[in-house]
C-alpha positions in Angstrom: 134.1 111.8 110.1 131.8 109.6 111.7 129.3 112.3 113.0 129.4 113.6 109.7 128.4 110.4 107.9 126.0 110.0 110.1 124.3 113.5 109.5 124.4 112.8 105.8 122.8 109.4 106.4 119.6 111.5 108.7 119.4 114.0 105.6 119.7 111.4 102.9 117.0 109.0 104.7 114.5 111.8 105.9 111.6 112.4 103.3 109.8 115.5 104.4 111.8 117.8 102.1 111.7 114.9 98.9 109.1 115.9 95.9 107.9 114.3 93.2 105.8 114.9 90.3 102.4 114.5 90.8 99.1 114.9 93.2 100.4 112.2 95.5 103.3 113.0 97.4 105.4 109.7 98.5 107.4 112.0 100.5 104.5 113.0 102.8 102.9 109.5 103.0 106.3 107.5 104.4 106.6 110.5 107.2 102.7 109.8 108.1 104.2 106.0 108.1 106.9 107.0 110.1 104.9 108.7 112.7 101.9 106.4 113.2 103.3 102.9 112.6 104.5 100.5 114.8 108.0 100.7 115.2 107.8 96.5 114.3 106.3 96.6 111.6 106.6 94.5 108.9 107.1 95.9 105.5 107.2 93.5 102.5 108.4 94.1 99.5 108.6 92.4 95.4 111.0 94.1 93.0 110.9 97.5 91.4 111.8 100.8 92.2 108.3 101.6 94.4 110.7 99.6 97.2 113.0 102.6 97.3 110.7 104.2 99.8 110.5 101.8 102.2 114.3 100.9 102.2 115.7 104.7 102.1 112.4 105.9 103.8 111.5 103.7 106.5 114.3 103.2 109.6 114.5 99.1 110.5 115.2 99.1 114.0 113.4 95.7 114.6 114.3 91.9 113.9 112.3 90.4 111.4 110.6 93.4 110.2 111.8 93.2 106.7 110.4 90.4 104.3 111.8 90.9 101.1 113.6 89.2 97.9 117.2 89.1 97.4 117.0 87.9 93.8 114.7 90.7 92.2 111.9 88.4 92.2 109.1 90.5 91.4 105.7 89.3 93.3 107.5 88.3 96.3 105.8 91.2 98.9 102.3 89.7 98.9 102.6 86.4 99.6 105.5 87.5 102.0 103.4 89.5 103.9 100.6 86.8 104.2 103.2 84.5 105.7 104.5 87.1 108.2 101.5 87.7 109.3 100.8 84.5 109.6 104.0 84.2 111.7 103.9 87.3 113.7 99.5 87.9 114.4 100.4 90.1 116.9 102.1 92.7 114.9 101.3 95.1 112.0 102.0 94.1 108.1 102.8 96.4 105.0 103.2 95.2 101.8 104.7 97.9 99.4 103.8 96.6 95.6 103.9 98.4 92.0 101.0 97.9 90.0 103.0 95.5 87.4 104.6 93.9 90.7 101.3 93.2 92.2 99.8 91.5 89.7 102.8 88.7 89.2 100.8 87.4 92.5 98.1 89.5 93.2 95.4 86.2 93.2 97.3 85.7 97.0 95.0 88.5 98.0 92.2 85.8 97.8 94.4 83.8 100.2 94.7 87.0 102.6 91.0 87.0 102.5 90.4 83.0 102.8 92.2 83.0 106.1 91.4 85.9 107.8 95.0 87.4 107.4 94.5 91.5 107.9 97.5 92.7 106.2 97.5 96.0 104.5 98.7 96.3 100.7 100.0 99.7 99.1 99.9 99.5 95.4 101.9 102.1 93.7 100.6 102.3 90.1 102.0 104.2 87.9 100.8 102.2 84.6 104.0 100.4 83.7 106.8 98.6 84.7 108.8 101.2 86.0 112.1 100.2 86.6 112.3 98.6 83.0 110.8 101.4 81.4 113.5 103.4 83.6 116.1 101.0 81.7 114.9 101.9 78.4 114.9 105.6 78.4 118.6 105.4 80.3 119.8 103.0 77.2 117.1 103.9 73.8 115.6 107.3 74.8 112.0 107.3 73.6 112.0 103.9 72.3 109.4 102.3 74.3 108.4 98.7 74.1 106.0 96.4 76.2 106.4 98.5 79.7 103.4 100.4 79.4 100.0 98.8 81.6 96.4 98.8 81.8 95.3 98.1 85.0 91.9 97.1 86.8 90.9 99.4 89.8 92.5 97.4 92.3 90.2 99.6 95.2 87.6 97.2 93.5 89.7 94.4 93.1 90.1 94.0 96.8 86.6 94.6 97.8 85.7 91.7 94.8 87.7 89.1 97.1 85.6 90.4 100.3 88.4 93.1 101.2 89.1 96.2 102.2 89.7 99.2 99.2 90.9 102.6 99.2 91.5 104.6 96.5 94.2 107.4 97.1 95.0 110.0 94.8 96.1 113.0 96.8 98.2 113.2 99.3 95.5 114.0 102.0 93.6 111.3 100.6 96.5 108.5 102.5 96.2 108.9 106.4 92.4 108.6 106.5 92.2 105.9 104.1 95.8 104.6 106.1 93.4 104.7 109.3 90.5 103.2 107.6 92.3 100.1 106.2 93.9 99.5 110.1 90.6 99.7 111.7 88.8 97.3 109.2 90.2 94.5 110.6 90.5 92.6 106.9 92.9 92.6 104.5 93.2 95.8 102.5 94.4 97.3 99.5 95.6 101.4 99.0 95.4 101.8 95.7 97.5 104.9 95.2 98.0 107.0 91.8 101.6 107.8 91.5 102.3 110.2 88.2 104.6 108.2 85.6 107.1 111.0 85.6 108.0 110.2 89.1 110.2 107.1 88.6 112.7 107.8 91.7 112.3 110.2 95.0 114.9 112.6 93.2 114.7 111.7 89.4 111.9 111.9 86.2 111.7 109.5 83.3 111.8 112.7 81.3 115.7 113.9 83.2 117.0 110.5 82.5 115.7 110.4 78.5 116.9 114.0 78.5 120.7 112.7 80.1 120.5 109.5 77.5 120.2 111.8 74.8 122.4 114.1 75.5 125.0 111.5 75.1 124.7 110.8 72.3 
C-alpha cells in the first residue's frame, strides 16, 4: 500500500505529461524549474490558484524554502521573498504571483530595487482574479462580476523601477528569459501570458461553467 501511494504521489506531482490551454505551457516551465534550480530555493507565494504549481509541482526537500501565507492573504509572495532574500543572500529566490495577486503589493518591487535585493518574480497573468472568477462560474455560471483586469505590462513595470523585465509568451520563450533574469544580477520580473481558460493544471473555466450548469 505504501509503495503504491507513493507511485501515485510521483505521477500526481510530475508535470511533464500536464497541458493546459494556451501558448504557454506551465507544465514545461516547472520541469525547466525543476532541472535547473537550486534544490534550496526559495519559492514565495500570495494567494490564488497560480500557487498550485509550485506546491504540487515543485518537490520541498529543504528547510526554509517555502515562504508563504497560511491565511489566503493575497500579496504576501513579494514582500516575502524580499525578506528571504534578505535572510538567506546566499541562496536563490522565486516569487510565484498572479497578475491580480501582484499588484495587492507590487510597489515592494521598488523596495527589491532600493536595496539591491535580486530576487526573481513570475507573474502569471491571466487578466482576472482567477480563483474568484473560478468561484463564480462553479456557483452562477456565466454571471461574471468585477473579476475581470486590465493590467500594465509588468516587463515594463519592472524595468520603470531600474529592474530586470521579460516578457514570456511561449513556452520556449521561459528558460532563456529564466537564464537572463538569473544572470542580471537585479531584481526581475517574468511576465508570463497564461490563457484565461487555463484556471487549474487539469481543469478550464469553460468544464467547470459547463459542470455548474449541468446541475441545474
Amino acid at each position: 500500500h505504501t509503495e503504491a501511494a507513493h507511485a501515485e504521489y510521483l505521477a500526481w506531482s510530475d508535470p511533464a505529461p500536464i497541458r493546459i490551454p494556451g501558448a504557454l505551457q506551465m507544465g514545461e516551465v516547472m520541469q525547466h524549474l525543476k532541472e535547473v534550480m537550486p534544490a534550496d530555493t526559495i519559492f514565495c507565494n500570495g494567494a490564488g490558484n497560480f500557487a498550485t504549481w509550485i506546491h504540487r509541482f515543485w518537490p520541498f526537500t529543504t528547510y526554509a524554502s517555502q515562504l508563504a501565507p497560511t491565511s489566503g492573504s493575497m500579496g504576501y509572495g513579494l514582500p516575502a521573498g524580499v525578506g528571504g532574500k534578505r535572510l538567506w543572500p546566499q541562496r536563490e529566490v522565486m516569487v510565484f504571483a498572479g497578475d491580480g495577486d501582484f499588484l495587492m503589493h507590487g510597489q515592494e518591487f521598488a523596495t527589491a530595487v532600493q536595496y539591491g535585493v535580486p530576487i526573481i518574480v513570475v507573474i502569471l497573468d491571466n487578466a482576472m482574479y482567477g480563483t474568484i472568477r473560478m468561484h463564480q462560474e462553479r456557483e452562477y455560471p456565466g454571471r461574471i462580476s468585477a473579476t475581470q483586469l486590465k493590467n500594465p505590462d509588468f516587463k515594463v513595470y519592472a524595468q520603470a523601477f531600474g529592474g530586470h523585465g521579460e516578457r514570456v509568451e511561449h513556452t520556449e520563450d521561459f528558460a532563456p528569459a529564466l537564464a537572463r533574469a538569473r544572470v542580471s544580477g537585479l531584481p526581475s520580473v517574468l511576465h508570463c501570458l497564461i490563457d484565461p481558460e487555463a484556471i487549474t493544471p487539469t481543469g478550464t473555466l469553460q468544464g467547470i461553467r459547463s459542470a455548474a450548469l449541468a446541475k441545474k
